[in-house]
matplotlib code that plots the C-alpha trace (Angstrom):
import matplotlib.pyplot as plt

x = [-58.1, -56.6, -53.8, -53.1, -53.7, -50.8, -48.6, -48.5, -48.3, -45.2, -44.0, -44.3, -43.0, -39.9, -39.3, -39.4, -36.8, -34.9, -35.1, -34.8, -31.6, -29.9, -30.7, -29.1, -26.3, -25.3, -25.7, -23.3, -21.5, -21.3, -22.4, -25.8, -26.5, -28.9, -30.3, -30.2, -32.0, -34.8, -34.8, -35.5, -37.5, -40.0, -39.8, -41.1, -43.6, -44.7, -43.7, -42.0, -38.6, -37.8, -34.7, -32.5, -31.4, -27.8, -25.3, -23.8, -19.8, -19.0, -16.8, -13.9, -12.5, -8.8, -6.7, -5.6, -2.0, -2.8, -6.0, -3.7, -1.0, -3.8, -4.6, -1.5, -0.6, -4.0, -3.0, 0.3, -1.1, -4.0, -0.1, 1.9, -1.6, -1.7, 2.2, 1.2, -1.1, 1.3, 4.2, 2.0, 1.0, 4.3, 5.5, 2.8, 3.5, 6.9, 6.2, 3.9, 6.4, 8.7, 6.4, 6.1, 9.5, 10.0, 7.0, 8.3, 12.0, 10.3, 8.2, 11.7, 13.0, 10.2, 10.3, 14.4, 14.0, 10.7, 12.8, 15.8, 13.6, 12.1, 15.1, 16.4, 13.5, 13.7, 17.1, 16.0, 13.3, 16.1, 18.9, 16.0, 14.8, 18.3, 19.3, 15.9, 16.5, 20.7, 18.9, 16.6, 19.4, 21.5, 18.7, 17.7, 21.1, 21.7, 18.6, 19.4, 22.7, 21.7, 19.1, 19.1, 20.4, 17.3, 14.7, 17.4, 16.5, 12.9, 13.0, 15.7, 13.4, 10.9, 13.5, 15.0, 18.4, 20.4, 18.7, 20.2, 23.4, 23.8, 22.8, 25.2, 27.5, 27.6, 27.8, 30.3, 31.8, 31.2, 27.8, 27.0, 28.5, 26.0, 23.1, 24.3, 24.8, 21.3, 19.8, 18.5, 16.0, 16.4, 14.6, 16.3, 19.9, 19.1, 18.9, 22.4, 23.7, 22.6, 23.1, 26.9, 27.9, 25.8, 28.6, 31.4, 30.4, 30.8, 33.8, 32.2, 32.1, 35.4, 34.4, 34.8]
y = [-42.3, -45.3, -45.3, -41.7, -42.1, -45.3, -43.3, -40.1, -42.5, -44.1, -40.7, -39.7, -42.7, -42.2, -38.5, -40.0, -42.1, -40.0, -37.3, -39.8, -41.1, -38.0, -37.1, -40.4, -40.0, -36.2, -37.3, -40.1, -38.2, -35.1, -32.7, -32.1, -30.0, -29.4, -26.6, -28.0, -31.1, -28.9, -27.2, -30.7, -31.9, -29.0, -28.8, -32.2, -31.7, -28.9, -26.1, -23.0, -22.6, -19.9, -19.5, -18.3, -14.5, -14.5, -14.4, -10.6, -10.8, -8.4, -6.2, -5.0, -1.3, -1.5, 1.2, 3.8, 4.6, 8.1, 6.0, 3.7, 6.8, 8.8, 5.4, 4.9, 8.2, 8.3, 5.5, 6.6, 9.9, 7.8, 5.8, 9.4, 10.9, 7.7, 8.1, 11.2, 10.4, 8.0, 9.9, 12.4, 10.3, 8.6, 12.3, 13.0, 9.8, 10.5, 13.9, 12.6, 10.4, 12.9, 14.9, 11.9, 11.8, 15.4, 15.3, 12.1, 13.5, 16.9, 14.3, 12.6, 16.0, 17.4, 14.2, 14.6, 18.6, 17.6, 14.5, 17.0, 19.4, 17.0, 15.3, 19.8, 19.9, 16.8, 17.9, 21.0, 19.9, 17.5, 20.5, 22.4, 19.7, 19.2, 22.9, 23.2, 20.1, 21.5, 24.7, 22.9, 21.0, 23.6, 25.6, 23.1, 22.1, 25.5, 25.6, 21.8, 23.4, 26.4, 24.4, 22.6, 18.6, 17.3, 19.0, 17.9, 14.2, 14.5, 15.2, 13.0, 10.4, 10.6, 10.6, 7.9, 7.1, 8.0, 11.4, 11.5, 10.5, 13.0, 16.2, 14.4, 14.2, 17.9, 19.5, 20.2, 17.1, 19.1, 19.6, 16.4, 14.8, 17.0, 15.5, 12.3, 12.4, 12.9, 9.6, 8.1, 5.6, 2.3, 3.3, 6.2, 4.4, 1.9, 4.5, 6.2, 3.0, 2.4, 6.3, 5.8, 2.5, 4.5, 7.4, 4.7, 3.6, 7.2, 8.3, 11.2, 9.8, 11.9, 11.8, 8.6]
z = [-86.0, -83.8, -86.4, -85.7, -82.3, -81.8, -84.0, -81.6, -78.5, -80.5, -81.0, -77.5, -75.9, -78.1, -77.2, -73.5, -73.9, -75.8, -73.2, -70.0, -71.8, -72.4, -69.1, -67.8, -69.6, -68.5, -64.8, -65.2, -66.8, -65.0, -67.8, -66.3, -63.8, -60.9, -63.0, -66.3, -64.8, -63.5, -66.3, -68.8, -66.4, -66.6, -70.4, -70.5, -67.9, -69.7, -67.1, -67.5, -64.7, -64.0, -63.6, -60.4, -59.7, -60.7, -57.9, -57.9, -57.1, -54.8, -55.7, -53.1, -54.3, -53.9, -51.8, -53.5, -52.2, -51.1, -48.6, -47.6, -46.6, -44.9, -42.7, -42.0, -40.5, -38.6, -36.6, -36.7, -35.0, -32.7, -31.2, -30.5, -28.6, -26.3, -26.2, -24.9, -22.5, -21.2, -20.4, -19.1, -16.4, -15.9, -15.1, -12.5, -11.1, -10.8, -9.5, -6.7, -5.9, -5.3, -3.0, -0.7, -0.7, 0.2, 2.8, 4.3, 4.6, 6.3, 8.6, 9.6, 10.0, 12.6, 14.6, 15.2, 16.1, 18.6, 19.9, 20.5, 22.3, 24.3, 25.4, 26.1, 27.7, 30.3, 30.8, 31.8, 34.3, 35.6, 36.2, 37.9, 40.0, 40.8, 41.4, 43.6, 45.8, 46.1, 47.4, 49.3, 50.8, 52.0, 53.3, 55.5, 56.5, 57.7, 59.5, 61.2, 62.0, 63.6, 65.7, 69.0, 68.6, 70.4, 67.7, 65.0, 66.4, 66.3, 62.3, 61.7, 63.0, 60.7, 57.6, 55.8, 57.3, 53.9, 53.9, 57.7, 57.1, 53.9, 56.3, 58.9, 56.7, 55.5, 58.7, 60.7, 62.7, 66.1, 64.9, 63.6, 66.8, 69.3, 67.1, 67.5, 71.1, 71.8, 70.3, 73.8, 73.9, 71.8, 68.9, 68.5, 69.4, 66.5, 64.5, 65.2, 64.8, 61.4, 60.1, 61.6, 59.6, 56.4, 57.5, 58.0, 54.4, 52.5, 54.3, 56.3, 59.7, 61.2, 65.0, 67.9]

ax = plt.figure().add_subplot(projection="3d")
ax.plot(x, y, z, "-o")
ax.set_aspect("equal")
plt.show()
């Protein structure tokens, strides 16, 4: 019994060394691999590996010329709708452009023709200031000329003197000299004097 009992010990130390050594040698080698090592070292533990799920390669379907065609003329189409779009916009733009254009150059336009009516219309106002204070002026003059000298005095004293001297100036030098003739006092003397030289200065004074 000890006999047989050495003799399997023998046998198994031996199948260990076998095995350890052929598993040395493939790893220094290179010709065993991570699997294959798990795999002899279970076998001589006595275990069963199981072994891994085998990678699946996937496979990529190639394109068929006619899928490849169809792709090509969707995005072909997807380019000439945004081309679309695009110009589409690009011509409203334009267009709005064009109205400001047209709405600015009608603005430009009103503003001229008010401006040119305004500037008729001041000139208006001014002719018919103008043709009132002309009527005005000769209506009074008549009326200075048909009155006595000594009220004449009394309202030219309360004038400016070039407002005197214009009336002065209009009427009749036999007129004008009666007027004249019947500043008195000083104040009123100071007066002639200045009206005179204003008279002296337009060329209307025609009397001594």
């Amino acid at each position: 019994m000890r006999l047989f009992l050495t003799i399997l010990v023998i046998v198994l130390l031996v199948h260990s060394l076998v095995l350890l050594g052929l598993l040395g040698y493939s790893a220094v080698t290179g010709r065993l691999g991570e699997q294959q090592r798990q795999q002899y070292l279970a076998t001589w533990r006595g275990e069963t590996l199981v072994a891994p799920p085998e990678e699946v390669a996937e496979t990529v379907e190639e394109e068929s010329p006619q899928e490849a065609a169809a792709r090509i003329a969707e995005a072909q189409m997807q380019t000439e709708i945004l081309t679309n779009e695009l110009q589409q916009k690009m011509a409203t733009v334009r267009d709005m452009k064009i109205s400001v254009e047209l709405a600015q150059a009608q603005l430009n336009k009103d503003r001229r023709e008010l401006q040119e009516q305004m500037d008729a219309f001041q000139k208006e106002l001014i002719s018919q200031k103008e043709r009132a204070q002309s009527e005005g002026f000769q209506k009074a003059l008549k009326n200075y000329s048909q009155m006595k000298p000594k009220y004449v005095v009394a309202d030219f004293m309360q004038m400016d003197d070039e407002l005197v001297a214009e009336y002065l100036g209009a009427m009749k030098s036999d007129v004008a000299t009666k007027i004249l003739n019947q500043f008195r006092d000083s104040e009123e003397q100071a007066k002639r004097l200045r009206v005179m030289e204003l008279l002296r200065k337009n060329n209307r004074l025609t009397m001594n």
